[in-house]
SEMAR-374255 format. One record per residue (C-alpha): residue number from 1; residue in three letters; z, x, y. Coordinates in steps of 0.05 Angstrom, whole numbers, plus 5000, padded with zeros to 4 digits. Layout:
# residues N
[NUM, 'ala', [Z, X, Y]]
...
# end
This chain:
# residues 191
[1, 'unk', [0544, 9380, 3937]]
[2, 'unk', [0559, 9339, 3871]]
[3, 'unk', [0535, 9266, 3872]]
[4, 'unk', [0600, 9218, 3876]]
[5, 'unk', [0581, 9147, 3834]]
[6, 'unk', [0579, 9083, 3857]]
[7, 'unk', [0644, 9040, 3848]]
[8, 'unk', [0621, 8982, 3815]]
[9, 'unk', [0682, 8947, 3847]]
[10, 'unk', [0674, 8884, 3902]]
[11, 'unk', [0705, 8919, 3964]]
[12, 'unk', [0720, 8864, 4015]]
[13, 'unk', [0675, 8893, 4085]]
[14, 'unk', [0729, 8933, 4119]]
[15, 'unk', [0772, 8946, 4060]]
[16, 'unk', [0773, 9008, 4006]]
[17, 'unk', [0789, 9015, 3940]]
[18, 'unk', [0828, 9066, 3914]]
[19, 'unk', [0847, 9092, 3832]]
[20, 'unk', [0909, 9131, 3825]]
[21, 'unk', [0945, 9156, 3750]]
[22, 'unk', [1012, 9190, 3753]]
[23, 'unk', [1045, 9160, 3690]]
[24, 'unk', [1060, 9088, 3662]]
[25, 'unk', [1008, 9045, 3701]]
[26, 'unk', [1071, 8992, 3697]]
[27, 'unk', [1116, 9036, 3745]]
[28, 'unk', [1059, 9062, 3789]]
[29, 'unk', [1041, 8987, 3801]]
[30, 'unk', [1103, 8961, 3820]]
[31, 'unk', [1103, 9012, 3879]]
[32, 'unk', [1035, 8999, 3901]]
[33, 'unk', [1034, 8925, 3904]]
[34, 'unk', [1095, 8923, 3953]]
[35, 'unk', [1057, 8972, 4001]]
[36, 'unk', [1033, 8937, 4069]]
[37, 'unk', [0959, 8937, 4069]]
[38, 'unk', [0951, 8942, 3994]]
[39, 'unk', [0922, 8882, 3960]]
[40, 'unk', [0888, 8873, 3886]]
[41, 'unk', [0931, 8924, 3841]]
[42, 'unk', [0904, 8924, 3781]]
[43, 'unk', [0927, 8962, 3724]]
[44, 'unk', [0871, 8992, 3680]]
[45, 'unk', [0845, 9046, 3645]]
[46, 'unk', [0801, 9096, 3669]]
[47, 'unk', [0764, 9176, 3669]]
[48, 'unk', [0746, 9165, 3596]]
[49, 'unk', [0690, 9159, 3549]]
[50, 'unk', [0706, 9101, 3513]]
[51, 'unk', [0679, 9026, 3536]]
[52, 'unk', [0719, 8973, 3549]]
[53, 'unk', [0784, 9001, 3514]]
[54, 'unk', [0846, 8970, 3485]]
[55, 'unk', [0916, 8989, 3508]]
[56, 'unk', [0925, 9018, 3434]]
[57, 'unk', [0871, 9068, 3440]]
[58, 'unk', [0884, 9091, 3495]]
[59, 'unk', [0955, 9102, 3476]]
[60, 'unk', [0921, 9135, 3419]]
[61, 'unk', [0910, 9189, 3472]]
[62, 'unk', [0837, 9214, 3441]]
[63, 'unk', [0800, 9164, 3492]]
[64, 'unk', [0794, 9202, 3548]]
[65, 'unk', [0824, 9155, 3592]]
[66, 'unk', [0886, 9160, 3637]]
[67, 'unk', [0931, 9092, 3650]]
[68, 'unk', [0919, 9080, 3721]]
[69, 'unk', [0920, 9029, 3782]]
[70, 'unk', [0865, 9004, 3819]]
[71, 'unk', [0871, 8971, 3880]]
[72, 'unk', [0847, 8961, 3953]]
[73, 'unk', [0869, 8977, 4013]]
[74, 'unk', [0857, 8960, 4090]]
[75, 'unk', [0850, 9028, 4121]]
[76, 'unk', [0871, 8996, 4186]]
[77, 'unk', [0938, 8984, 4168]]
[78, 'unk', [0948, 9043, 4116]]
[79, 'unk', [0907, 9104, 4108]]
[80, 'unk', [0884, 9146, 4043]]
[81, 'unk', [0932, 9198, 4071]]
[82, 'unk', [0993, 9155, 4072]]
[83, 'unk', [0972, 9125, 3998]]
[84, 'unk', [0964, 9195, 3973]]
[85, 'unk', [1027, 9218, 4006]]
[86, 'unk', [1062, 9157, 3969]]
[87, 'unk', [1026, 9183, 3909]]
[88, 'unk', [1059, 9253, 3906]]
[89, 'unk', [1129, 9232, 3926]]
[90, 'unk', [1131, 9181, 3867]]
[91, 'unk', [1121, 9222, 3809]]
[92, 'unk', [1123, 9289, 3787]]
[93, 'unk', [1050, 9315, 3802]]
[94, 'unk', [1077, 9385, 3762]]
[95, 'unk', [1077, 9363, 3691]]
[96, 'unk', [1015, 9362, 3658]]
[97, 'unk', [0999, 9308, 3614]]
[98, 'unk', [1073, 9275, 3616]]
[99, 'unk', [1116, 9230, 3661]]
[100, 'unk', [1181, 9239, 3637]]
[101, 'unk', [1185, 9206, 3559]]
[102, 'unk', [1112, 9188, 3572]]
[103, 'unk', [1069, 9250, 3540]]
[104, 'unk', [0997, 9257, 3524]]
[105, 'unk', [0934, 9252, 3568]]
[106, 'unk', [0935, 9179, 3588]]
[107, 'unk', [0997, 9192, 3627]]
[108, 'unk', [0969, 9243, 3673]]
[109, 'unk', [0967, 9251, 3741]]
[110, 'unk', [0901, 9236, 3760]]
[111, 'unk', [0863, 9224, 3833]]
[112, 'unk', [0797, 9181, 3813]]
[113, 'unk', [0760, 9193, 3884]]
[114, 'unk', [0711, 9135, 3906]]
[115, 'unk', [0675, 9180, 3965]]
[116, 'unk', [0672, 9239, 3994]]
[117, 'unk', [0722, 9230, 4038]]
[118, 'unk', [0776, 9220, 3989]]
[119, 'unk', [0757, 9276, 3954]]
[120, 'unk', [0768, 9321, 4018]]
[121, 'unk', [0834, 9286, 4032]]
[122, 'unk', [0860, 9297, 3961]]
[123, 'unk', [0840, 9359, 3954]]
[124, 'unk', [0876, 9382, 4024]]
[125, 'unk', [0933, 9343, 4010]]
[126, 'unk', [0945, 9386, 3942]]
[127, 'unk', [0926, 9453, 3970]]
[128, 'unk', [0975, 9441, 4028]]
[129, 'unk', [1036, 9412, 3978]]
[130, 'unk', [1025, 9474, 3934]]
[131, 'unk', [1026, 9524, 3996]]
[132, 'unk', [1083, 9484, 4022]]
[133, 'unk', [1131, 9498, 3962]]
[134, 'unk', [1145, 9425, 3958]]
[135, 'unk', [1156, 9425, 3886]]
[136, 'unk', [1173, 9484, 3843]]
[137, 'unk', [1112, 9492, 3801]]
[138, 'unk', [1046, 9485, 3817]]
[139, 'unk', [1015, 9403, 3820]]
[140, 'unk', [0971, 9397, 3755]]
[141, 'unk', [0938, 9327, 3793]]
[142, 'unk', [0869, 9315, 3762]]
[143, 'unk', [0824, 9304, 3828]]
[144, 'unk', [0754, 9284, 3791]]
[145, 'unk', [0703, 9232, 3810]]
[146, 'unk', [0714, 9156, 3795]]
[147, 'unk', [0667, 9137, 3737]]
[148, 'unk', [0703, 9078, 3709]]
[149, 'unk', [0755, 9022, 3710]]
[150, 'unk', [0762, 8979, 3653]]
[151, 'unk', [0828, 8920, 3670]]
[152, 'unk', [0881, 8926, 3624]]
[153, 'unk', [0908, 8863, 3571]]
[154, 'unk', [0942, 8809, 3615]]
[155, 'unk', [0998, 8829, 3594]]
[156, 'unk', [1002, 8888, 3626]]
[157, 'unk', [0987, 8859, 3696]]
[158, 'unk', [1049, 8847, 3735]]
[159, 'unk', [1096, 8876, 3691]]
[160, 'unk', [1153, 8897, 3728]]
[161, 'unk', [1145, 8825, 3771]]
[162, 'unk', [1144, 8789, 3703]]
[163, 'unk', [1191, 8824, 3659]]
[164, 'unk', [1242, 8861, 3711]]
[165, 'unk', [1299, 8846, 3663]]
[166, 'unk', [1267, 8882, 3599]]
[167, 'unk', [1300, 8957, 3583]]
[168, 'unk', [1240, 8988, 3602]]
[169, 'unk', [1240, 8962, 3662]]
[170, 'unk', [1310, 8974, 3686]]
[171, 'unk', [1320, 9043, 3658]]
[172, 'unk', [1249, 9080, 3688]]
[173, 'unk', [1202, 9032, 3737]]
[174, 'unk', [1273, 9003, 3787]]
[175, 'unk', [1297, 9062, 3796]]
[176, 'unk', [1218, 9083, 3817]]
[177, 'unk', [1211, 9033, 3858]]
[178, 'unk', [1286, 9030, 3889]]
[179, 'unk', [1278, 9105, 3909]]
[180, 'unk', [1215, 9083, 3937]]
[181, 'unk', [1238, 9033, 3979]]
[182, 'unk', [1290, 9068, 4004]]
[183, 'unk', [1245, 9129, 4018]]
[184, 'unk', [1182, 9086, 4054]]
[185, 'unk', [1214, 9031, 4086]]
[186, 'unk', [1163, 9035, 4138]]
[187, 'unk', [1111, 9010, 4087]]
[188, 'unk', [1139, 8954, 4054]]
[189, 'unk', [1100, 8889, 4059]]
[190, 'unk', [1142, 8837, 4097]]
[191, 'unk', [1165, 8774, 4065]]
# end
């Protein structure tokens, strides 16, 4: 059995925190910070071997890292499953290294596991998708042990919130997070 590290982050007691990559860390944050239960999305860096890196090395792609978010959850209102079932419905878990015009290693779809547990339920989750014939090609999702979680630039931190109107924005991360909302409802923090 392979030791799982420590996350250095400050779970609240009853809470978990969770570090999912599947693309832009702008368009995977938007989702996750309207999900009921969900608190602390941060958008970050993580799985590489650089310290404390900027947004242009990582964009660089030789770093290692993967943009992700990083966030925590109360398991009492929604589980790992349901997050990880969000997960794989919101991008394409197929393409290796790329999210649509996003290509290279930083943008790929990556399951940082904080325990045991969420190792187990990631793994299952992938076997049965792949047996399932959900998607046409086989998921390419990195499942590999949390090791590190370095914030990204303020800037980066509320993007869609903050800058909804930009190109960017309305051409790739609404239509995201409007299929999204349409698809999980059910899970959408209440105003």
């Amino acid at each position: 059995m392979e030791k799982i590290p420590q996350t250095s982050v400050v779970v609240p007691e009853g809470m978990e925190v969770a570090t999912f990559g599947s693309g832009c860390f702008w368009c995977i944050e938007a989702i996750y910070q309207d999900i009921e239960g969900v608190s602390e999305v941060k958008s970050g860096y993580s799985g590489g071997h650089i310290d404390k890196p900027s947004y242009r090395q990582v964009t660089s792609g030789t770093t290692g890292h993967a943009e992700v978010i990083q966030f925590t959850f109360d398991p009492k209102v929604i589980s790992f499953e349901e997050l990880l079932e969000i997960f794989w419905s919101t991008h394409d878990p197929t393409t290796l290294n790329r999210q649509g015009a996003d290509v290279g290693p930083q943008y790929r779809s990556a399951v940082f596991y904080h325990n045991q547990d969420q190792k187990d339920k990631a793994e299952f989750f992938k076997k049965k998708l792949n047996e399932s014939g959900a998607f046409s090609k086989p998921i390419v999702t990195e499942i590999t042990a949390f090791s590190n979680f370095y914030v990204a630039e303020d800037y980066h931190q509320n993007y869609y919130k903050d800058n909804g109107a930009q190109p960017y924005c309305q051409l790739v991360i609404k239509p995201k997070v409007d299929k999204f909302k349409k698809v999980f409802a059910e899970k959408l923090k209440t105003e």
